[in-house]
N, CA, C and O of each residue as an XYZ file, in Angstrom:
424
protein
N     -12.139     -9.535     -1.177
C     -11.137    -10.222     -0.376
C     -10.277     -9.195      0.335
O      -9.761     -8.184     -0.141
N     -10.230     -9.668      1.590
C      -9.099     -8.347      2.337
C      -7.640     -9.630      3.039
O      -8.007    -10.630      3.657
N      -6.887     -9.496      2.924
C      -5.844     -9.865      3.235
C      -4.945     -9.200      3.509
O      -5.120     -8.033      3.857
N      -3.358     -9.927      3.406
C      -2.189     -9.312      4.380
C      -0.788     -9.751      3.042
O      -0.331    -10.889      3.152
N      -0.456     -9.242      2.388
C       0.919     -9.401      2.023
C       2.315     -8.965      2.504
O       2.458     -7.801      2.879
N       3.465     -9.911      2.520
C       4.466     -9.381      3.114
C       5.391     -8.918      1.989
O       5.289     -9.271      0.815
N       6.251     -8.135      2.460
C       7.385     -7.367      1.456
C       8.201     -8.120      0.566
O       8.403     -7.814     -0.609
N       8.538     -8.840      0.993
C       8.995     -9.936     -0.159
C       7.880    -10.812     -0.732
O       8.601    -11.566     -1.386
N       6.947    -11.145     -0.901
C       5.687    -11.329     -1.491
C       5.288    -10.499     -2.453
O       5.159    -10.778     -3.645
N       5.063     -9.318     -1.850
C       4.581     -8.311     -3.108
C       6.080     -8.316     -4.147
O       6.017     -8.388     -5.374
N       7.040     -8.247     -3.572
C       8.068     -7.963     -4.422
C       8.338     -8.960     -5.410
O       8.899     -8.597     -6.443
N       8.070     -9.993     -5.277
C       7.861    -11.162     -6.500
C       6.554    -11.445     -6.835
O       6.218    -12.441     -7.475
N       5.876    -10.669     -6.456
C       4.584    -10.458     -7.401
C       4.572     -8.996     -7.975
O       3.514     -8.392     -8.155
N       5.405     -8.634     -8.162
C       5.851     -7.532     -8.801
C       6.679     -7.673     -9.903
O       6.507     -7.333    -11.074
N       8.037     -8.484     -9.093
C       8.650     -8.997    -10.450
C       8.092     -9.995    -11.393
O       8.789    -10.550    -12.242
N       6.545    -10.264    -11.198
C       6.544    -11.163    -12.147
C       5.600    -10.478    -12.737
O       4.722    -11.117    -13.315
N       5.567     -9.480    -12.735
C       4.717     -8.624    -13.698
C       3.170     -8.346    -13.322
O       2.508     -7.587    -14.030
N       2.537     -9.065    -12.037
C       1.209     -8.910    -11.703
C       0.616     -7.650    -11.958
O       1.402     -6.707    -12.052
N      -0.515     -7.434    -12.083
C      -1.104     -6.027    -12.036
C      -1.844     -5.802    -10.535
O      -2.848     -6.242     -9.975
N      -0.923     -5.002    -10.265
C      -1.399     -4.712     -8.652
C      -1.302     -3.278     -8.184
O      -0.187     -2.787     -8.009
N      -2.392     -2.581     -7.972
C      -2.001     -0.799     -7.604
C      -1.794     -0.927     -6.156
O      -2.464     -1.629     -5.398
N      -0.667     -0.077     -5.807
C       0.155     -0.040     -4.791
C      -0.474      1.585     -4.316
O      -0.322      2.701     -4.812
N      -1.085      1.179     -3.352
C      -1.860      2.495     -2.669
C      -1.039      2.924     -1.505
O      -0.881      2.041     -0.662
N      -0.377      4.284     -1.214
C       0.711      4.735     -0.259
C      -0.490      5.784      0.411
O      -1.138      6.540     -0.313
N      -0.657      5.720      1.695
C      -1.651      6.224      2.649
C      -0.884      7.144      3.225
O      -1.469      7.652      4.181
N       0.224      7.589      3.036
C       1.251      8.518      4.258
C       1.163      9.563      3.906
O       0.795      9.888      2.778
N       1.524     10.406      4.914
C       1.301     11.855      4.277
C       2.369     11.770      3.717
O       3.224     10.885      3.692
N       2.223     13.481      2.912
C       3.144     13.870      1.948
C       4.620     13.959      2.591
O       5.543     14.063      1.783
N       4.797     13.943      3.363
C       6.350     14.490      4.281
C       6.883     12.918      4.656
O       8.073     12.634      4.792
N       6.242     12.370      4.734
C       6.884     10.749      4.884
C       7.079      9.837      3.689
O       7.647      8.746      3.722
N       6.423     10.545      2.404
C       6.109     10.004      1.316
C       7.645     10.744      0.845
O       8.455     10.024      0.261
N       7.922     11.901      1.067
C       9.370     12.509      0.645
C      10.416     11.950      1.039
O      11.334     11.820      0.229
N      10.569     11.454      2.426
C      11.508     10.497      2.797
C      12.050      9.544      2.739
O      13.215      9.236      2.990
N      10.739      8.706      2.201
C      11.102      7.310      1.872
C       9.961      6.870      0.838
O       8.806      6.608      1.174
N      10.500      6.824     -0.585
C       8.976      6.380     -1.388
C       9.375      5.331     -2.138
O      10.558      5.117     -2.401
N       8.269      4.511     -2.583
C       8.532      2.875     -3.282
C       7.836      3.525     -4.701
O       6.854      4.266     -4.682
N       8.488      3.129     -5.822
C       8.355      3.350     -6.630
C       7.017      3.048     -7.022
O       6.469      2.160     -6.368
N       6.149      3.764     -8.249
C       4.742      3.680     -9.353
C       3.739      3.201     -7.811
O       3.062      2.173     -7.838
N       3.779      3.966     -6.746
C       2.842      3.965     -5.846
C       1.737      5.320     -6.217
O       2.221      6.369     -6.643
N       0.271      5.184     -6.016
C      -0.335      5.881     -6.268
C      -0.578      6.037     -4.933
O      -0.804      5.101     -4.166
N      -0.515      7.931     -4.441
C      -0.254      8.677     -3.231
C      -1.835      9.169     -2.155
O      -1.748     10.349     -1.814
N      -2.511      8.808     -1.885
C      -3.671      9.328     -1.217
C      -3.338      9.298      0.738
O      -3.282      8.297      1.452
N      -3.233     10.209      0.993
C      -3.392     10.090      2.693
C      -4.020      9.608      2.792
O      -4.755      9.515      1.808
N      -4.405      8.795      4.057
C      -5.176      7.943      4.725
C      -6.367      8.930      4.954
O      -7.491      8.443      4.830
N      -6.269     10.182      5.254
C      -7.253     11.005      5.109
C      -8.296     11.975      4.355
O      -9.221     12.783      4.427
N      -7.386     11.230      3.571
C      -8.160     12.007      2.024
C      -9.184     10.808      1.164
O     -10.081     10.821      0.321
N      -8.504      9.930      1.876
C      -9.237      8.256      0.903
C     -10.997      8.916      1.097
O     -11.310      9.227     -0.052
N     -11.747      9.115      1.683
C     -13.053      8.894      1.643
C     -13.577      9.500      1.203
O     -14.771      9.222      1.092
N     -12.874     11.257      0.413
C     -13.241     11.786     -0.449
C     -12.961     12.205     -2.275
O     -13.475     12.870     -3.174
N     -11.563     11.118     -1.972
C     -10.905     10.461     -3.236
C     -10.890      8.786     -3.682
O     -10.186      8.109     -4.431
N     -11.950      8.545     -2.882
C     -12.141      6.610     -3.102
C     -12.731      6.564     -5.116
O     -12.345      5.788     -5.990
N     -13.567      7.515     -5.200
C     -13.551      7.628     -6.709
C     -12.521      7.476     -7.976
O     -12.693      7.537     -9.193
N     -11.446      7.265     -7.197
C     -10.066      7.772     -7.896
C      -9.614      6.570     -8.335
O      -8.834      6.428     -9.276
N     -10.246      5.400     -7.450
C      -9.645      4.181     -7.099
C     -10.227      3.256     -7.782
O     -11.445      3.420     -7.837
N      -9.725      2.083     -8.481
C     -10.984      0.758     -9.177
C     -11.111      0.079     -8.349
O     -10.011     -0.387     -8.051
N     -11.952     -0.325     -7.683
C     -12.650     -1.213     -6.688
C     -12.560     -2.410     -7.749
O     -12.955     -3.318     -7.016
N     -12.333     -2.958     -8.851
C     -12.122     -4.271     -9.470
C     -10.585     -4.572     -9.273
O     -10.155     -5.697     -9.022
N      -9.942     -3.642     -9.390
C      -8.357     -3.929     -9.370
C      -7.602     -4.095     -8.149
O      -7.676     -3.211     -7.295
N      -6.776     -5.270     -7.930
C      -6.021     -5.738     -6.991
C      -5.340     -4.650     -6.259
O      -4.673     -3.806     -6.858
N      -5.497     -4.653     -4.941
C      -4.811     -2.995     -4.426
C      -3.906     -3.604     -3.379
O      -4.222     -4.726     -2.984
N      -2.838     -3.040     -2.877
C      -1.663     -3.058     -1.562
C      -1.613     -2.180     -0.984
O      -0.671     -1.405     -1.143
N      -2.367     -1.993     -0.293
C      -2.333     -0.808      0.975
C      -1.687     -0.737      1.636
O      -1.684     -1.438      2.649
N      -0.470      0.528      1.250
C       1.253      0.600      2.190
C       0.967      2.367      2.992
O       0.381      3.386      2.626
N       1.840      1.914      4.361
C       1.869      2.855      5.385
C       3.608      2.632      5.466
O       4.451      2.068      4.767
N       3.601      3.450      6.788
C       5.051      3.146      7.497
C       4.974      1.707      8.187
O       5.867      0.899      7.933
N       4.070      1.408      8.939
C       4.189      0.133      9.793
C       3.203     -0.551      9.135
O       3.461     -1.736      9.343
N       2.178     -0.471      8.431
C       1.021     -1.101      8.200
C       0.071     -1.153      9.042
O      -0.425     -2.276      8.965
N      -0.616     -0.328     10.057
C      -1.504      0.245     10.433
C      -2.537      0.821      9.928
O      -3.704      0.446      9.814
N      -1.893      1.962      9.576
C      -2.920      3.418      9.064
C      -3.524      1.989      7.650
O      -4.664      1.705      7.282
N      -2.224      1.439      7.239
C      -2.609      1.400      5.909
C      -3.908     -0.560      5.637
O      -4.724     -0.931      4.793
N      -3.389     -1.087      6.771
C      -4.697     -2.123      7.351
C      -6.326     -1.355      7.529
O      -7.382     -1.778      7.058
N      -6.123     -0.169      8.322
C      -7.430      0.397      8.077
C      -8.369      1.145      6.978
O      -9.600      1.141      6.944
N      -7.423      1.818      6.048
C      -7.588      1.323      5.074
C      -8.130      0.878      3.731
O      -8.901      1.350      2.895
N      -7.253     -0.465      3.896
C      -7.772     -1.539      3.374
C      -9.219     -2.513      3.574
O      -9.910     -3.185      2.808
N      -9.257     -2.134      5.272
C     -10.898     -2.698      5.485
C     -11.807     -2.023      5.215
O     -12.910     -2.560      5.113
N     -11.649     -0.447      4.980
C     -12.610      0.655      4.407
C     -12.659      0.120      3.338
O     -13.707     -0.491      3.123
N     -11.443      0.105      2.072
C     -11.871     -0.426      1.012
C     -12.603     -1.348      0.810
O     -13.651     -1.239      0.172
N     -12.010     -2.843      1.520
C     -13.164     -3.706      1.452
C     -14.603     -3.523      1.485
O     -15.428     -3.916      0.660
N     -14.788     -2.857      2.579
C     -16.302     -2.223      3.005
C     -16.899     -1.710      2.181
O     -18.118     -1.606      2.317
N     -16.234     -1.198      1.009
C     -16.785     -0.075     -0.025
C     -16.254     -0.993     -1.368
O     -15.431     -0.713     -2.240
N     -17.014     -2.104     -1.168
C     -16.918     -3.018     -2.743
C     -15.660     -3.250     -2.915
O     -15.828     -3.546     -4.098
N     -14.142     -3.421     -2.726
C     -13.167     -3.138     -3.393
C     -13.125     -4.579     -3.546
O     -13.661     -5.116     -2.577
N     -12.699     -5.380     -4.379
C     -13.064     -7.107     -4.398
C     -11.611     -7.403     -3.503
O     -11.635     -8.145     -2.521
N     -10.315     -6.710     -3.984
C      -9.052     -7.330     -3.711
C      -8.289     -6.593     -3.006
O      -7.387     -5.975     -3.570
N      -8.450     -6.505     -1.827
C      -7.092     -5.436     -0.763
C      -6.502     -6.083     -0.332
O      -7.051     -7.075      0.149
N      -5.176     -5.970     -0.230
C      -4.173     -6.321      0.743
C      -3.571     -5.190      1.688
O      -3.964     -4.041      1.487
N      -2.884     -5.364      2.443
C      -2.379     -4.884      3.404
C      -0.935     -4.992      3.723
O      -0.734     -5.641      4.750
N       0.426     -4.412      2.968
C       1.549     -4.611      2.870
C       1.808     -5.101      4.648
O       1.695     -4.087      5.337
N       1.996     -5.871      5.180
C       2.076     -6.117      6.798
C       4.048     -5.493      6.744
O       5.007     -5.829      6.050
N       3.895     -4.683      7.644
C       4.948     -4.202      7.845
C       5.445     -2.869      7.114
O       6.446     -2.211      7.397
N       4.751     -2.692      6.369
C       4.978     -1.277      5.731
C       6.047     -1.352      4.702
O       6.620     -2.302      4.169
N       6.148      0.025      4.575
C       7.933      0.809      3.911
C       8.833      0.387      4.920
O       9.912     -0.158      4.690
N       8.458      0.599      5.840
C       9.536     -0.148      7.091
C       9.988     -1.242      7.064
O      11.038     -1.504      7.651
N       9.263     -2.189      6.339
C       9.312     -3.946      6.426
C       9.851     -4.054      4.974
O      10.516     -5.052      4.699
N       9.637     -3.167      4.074
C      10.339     -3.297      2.687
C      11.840     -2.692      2.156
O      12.464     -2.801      1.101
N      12.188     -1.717      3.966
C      13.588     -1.364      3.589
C      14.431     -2.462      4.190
O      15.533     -2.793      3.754
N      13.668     -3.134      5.489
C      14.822     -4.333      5.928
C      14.190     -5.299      5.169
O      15.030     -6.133      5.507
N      13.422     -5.964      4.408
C      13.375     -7.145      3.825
C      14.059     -7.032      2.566
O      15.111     -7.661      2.451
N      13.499     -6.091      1.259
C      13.549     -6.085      0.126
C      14.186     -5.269     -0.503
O      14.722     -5.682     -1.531
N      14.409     -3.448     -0.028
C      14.920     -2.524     -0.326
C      15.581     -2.060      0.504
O      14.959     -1.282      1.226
N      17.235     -2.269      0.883
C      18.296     -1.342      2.005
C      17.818      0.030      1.243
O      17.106      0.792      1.898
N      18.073      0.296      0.255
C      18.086      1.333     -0.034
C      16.930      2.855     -0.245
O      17.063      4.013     -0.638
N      15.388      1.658      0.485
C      14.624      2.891      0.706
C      15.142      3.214      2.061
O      15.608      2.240      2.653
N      15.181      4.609      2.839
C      15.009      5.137      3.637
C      14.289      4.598      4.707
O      13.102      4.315      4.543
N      15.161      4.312      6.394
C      14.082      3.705      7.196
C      14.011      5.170      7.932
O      14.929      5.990      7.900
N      12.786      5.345      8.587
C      12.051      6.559      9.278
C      11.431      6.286     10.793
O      10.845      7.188     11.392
């Protein structure tokens, strides 16, 4: 399944305890600026030689700055067995004005 979650979505499927790995695609220098907590860190460019790293059974949220980099992705994953991707729509960007003032907007 490839889909689209929004920031307040994941965030109450968070607070309710779901098991969901939160995949952060940004590089390291944007990841310093503004980071969402128990995110597991892979550049968008490193995914195709660290996809091993990843459970293709387990529910994933593929977060960028805007949700771009991190939509594409998520359809790689799909492509490569992953049963459950989402696609944070709107990014870290969409989770400091929806859910978190207090991450960093960039």
């Amino acid at each position: 399944m490839l889909g689209q979650i929004t920031a307040p979505q994941l965030q109450q499927r968070l607070a309710r305890g779901d098991a969901i790995i939160l995949l952060d695609v940004r590089e390291l220098e944007e990841v310093a600026v503004a980071r969402l907590p128990n995110v597991v860190h892979i550049p968008m460019g490193d995914i195709p030689g660290r996809i091993h790293e990843l459970d293709p059974d387990a529910e994933t949220v593929v977060i960028c700055h805007h949700g771009i980099r991190s939509a594409n992705v998520a359809q790689f994953l799909a492509h490569h067995d992953f049963t459950c991707v989402l696609n944070l729509s709107g990014g870290v960007d969409a989770w400091s004005l929806l859910v978190d003032p207090t991450v960093p907007r960039y």
